[in-house]
C-alpha positions in Angstrom: 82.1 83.9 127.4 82.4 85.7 130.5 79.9 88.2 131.9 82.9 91.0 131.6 82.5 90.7 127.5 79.2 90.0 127.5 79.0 93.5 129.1 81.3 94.5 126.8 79.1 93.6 123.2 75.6 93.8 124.3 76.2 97.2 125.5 74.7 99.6 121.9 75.6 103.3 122.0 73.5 104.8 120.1 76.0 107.4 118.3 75.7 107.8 114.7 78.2 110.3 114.1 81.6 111.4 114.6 84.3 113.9 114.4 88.1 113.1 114.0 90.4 116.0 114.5 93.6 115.7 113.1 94.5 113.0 109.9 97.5 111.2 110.9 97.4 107.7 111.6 95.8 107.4 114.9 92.8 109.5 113.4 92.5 108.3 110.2 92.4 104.8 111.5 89.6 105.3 114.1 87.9 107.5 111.2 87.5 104.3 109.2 87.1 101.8 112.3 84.0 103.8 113.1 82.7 104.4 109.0 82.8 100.9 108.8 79.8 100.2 111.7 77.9 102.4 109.2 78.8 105.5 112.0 79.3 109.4 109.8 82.3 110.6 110.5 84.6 113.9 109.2 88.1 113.6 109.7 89.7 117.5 110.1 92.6 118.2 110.0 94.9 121.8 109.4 96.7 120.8 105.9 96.8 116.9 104.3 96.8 113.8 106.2 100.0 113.2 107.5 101.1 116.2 107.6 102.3 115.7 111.0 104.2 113.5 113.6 102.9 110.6 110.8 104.9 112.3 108.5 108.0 112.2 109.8 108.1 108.7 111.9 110.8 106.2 112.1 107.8 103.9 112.2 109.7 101.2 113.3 106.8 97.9 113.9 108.0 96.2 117.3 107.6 96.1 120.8 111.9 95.5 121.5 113.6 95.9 124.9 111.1 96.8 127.9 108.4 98.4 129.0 105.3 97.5 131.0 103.2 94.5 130.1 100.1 95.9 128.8 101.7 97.9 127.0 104.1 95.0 125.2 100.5 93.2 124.6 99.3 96.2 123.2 102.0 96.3 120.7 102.1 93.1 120.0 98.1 93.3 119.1 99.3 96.0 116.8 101.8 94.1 115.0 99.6 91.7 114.5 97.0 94.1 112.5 99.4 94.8 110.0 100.2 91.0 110.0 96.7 90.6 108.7 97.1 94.0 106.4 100.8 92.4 104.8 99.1 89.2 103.8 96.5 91.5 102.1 99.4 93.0 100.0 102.2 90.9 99.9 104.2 93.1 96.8 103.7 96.2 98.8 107.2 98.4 99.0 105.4 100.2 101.9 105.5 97.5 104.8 107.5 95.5 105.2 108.8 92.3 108.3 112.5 91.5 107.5 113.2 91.9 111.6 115.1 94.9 113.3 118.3 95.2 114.9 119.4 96.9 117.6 122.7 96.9 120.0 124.1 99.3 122.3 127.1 101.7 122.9 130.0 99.9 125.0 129.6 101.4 128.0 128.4 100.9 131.6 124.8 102.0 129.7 125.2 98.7 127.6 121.5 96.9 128.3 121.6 94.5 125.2 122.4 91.1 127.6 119.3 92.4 130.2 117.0 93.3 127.2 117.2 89.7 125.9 116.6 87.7 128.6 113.7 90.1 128.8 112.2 89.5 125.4 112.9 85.8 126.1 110.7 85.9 128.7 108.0 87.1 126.8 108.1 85.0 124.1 109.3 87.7 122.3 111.2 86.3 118.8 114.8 87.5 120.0 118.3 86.1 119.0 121.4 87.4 120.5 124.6 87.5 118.3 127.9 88.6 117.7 129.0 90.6 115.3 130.5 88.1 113.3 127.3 86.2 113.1 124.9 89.2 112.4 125.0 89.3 108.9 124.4 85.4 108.6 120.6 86.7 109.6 120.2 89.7 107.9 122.3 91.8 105.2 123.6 95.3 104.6 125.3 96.3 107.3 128.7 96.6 108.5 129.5 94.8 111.6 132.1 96.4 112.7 130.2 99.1 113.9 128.4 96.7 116.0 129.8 97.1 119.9 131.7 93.8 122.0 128.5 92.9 124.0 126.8 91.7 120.4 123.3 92.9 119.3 120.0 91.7 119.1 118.2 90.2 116.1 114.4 90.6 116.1 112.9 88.6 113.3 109.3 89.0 113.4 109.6 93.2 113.3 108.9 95.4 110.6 108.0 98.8 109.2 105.6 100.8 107.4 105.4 104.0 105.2 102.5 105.5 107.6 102.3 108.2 104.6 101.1 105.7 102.2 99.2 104.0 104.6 97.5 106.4 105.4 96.1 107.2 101.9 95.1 103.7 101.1 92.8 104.0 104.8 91.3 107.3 103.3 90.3 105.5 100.2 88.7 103.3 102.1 86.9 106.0 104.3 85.6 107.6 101.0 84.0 104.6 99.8 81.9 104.2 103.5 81.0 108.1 103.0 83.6 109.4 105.3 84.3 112.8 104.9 88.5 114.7 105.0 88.3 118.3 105.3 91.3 119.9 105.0 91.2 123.2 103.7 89.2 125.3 106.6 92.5 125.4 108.8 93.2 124.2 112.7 89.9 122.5 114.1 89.3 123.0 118.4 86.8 120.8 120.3 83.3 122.4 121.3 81.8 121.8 124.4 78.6 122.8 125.6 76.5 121.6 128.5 79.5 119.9 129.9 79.9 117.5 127.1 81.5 117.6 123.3 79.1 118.0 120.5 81.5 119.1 118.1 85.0 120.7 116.0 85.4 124.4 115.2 87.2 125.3 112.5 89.9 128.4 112.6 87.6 129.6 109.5 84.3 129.1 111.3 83.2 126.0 110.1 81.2 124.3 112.2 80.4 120.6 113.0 78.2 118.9 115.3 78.4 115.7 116.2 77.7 113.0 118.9 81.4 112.5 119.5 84.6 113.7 119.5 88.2 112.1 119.0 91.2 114.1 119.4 94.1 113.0 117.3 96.1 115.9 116.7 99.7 113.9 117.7 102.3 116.4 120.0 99.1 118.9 119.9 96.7 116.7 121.9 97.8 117.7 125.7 97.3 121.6 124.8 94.2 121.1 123.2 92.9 119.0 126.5 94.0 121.9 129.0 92.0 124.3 126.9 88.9 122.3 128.5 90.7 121.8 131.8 91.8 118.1 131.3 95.5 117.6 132.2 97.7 115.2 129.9 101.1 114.2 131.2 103.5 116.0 128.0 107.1 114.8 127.4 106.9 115.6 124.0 110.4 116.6 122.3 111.3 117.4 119.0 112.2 115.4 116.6 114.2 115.4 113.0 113.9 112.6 110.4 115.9 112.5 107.3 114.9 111.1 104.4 117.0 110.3 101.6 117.6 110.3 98.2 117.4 106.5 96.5 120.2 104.1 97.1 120.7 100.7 95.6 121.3 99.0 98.5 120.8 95.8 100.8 120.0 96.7 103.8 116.7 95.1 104.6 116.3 95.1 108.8 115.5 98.5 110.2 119.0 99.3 112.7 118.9 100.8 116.0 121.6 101.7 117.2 123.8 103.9 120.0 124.0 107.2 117.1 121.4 106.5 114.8 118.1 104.7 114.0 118.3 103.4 109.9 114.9 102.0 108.3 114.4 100.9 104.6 111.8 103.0 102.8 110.1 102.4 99.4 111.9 103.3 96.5 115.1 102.6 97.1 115.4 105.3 100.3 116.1 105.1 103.7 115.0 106.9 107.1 117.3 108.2 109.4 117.0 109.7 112.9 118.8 110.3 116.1 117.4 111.8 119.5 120.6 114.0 119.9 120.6 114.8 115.9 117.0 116.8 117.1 118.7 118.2 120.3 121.8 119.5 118.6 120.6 120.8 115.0 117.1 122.1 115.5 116.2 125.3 117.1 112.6 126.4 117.3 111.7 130.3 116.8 110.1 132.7 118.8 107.1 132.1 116.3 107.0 128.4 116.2 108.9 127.4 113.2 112.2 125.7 113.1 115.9 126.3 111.9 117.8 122.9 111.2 121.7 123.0 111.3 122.4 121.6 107.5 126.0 120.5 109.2 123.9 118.1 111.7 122.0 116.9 109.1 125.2 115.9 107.6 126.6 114.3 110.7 123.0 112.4 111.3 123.6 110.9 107.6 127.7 110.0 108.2 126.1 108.5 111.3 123.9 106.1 108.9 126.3 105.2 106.6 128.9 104.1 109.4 126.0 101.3 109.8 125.7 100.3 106.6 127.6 98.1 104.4 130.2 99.4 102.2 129.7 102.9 104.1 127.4 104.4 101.2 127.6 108.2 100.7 124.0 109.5 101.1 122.2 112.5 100.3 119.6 114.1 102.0 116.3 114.5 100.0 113.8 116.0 102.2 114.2 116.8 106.2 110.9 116.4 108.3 110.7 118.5 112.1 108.5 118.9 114.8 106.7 116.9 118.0 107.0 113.6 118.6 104.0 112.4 120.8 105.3 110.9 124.2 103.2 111.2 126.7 104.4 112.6 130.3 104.8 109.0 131.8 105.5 107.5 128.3 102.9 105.4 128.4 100.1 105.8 125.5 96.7 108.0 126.4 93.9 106.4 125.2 89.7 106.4 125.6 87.2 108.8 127.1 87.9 112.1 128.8 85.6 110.8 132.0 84.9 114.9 132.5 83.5 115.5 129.4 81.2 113.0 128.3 81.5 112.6 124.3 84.9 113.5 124.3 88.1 111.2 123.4 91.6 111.2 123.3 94.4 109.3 120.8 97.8 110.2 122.4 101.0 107.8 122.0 104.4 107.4 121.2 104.8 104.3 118.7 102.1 106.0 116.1 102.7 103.4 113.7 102.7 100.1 115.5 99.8 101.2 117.8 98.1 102.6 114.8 95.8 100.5 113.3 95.0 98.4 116.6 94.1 102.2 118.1 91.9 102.6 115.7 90.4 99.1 116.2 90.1 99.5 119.8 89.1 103.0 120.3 86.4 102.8 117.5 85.2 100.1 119.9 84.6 102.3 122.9 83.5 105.2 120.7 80.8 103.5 118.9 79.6 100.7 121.7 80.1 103.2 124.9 81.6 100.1 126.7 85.4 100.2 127.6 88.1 97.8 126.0 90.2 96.2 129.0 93.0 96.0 126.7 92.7 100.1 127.3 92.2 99.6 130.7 95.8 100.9 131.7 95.9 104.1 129.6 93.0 105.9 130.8 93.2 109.9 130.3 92.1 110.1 134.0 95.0 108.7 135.3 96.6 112.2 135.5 94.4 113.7 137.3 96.8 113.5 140.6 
């Protein structure tokens, strides 16, 4: 064992409570992490869990194409955790590895040749076909909407209903004492004395505690400027449709030039597009949305151009709002250095980063020592 983690374990905080604002995966998952070492902790959040970027995710489990490599290690931790959580329930409808699929418009944009030699090089499970040969891997799509330059298979990726995940975590939290409050509306960090000892509620509730974790998804980089810390915000809007059940065999979640497509449980399926959210949602003066019911409709003739047989499908419920990217797109994670007690949970890719967040930033939380696998995506490094 090197000195670095024998730094790391012998190194006892002495917190024995927590407060988790905001009950989507991220804090629901650190929630548990830290009831688990026998640490109280309330979860608050402005509604029920999930009521928020968790509940309307693509929650697509990979770490495809490129980005940096802690990052792809971080993912890869992640899809690993809900390895371990699949072999716990192997019959569950709500996660699911059958791989993902992804190719690219046939243009001068086309990256699908540079992206897998780059998951080659990772060891990254990868297997570039033609269109002919896709659906000897994986079924329910129609190849011809797949472009010239092929796509890429990805066996070892998945999904999960975050939504249903997130309740079976809770019932976990309840039986380790952990404590939901929902019903005393939006929650703000207290700081006193230069550190965080504790949530606010909007109704006056009050909670004290030694720690604090914000988790409140596209809200997070707000809530941090409101005690002077500065989080880098790309944050756009996003629309996910979910529809009504379909007897279908599409198994892989698709990602392609016009849509993203992902099984869900119950026969339903996921659907998103970044320029369905640009074009058909338009946020009011007061915060809510308007969605354009005829983009809605183009979004879901997007989907069934992927899909074999070109199914007619239906829309059953339409989720809007922020989807968490930070400014750099890298994920935000660990200890506002300024404010001692306080911590942050910021990150596209919610639901592969989700349980391993949880895992890691419990860690921090509980033992005061730093993770290195966090090491890169430090709060502090906005500060210039």
């Amino acid at each position: 064992m090197t000195n670095r983690l024998k730094d790391m374990t012998m190194n006892d905080n002495t917190i024995t409570s927590a407060v988790i604002i905001g009950a989507g995966i991220f804090g629901v998952s650190t929630g548990l992490q830290l009831a688990r070492r026998g640490i109280r902790v309330t979860i608050i959040n402005d509604g029920p869990p999930a009521n928020g970027a968790s509940g309307r995710s693509l929650s697509w489990l990979n770490s495809a194409r490129m980005r940096s490599e802690p990052y792809h290690r971080l993912r890869m931790a992640g899809i690993d955790r809900y390895r371990t959580l699949s072999a716990r329930h192997p019959d569950a409808d709500w996660l699911r590895f059958d791989g993902g699929l992804t190719w690219d418009a046939d243009d001068e944009r086309n990256e699908v040749d540079a992206a897998y030699r780059h998951e080659v090089s990772l060891g990254y499970d990868a297997r570039h076909l033609a269109a002919t040969d896709v659906t000897t891997v994986t079924p329910g799509l129609d190849a011809s909407a797949i472009t010239p330059q092929g796509a890429i298979f990805n066996p070892g990726e998945g999904w999960v209903d975050l939504p249903v995940l997130i309740d079976l975590l809770l019932k976990e939290f309840a039986l380790f004492g952990g404590a939901l409050v929902t019903d005393q509306g939006a929650a703000r960090v207290v700081i006193e004395g230069g550190r965080a000892v504790g949530a606010e509620t909007s109704t006056g509730g009050r909670f004290l505690t030694d720690a604090v974790v914000l988790a409140t998804g596209p809200a997070v980089p707000k809530m941090a400027s409101e005690a002077g810390q500065t989080i880098g915000d790309g944050t756009p809007t996003a629309l996910l449709v979910q529809t009504k059940p379909l007897a279908h065999p599409l198994r892989a979640v698709l990602n392609t030039p016009r849509v993203a497509v992902r099984p869900a449980p119950g026969g339903t399926f996921s659907v998103d597009a970044d320029w369905a959210a640009d074009e058909g949602v338009k946020v009011r003066d007061d915060g809510g949305y308007e969605i354009d019911e005829a983009v809605v409709e183009a979004l879901l003739a997007e989907a069934s151009k992927v899909m074999e047989g070109n199914p007619q499908l239906e829309a059953a419920s339409i989720g809007v709002g922020g989807k968490p990217i930070p400014g750099d797109g890298e994920p935000v994670l660990g200890a506002l250095k300024a404010i001692p007690g306080y911590y942050i949970a910021f990150s596209h890719s919610g639901a592969t980063l989700g349980l391993i967040v949880g895992e890691l930033l419990a860690y921090e939380v509980a033992t005061g020592a730093e993770h290195p696998m966090l090491a890169p995506f430090r709060p502090d490094r906005f500060k210039s």
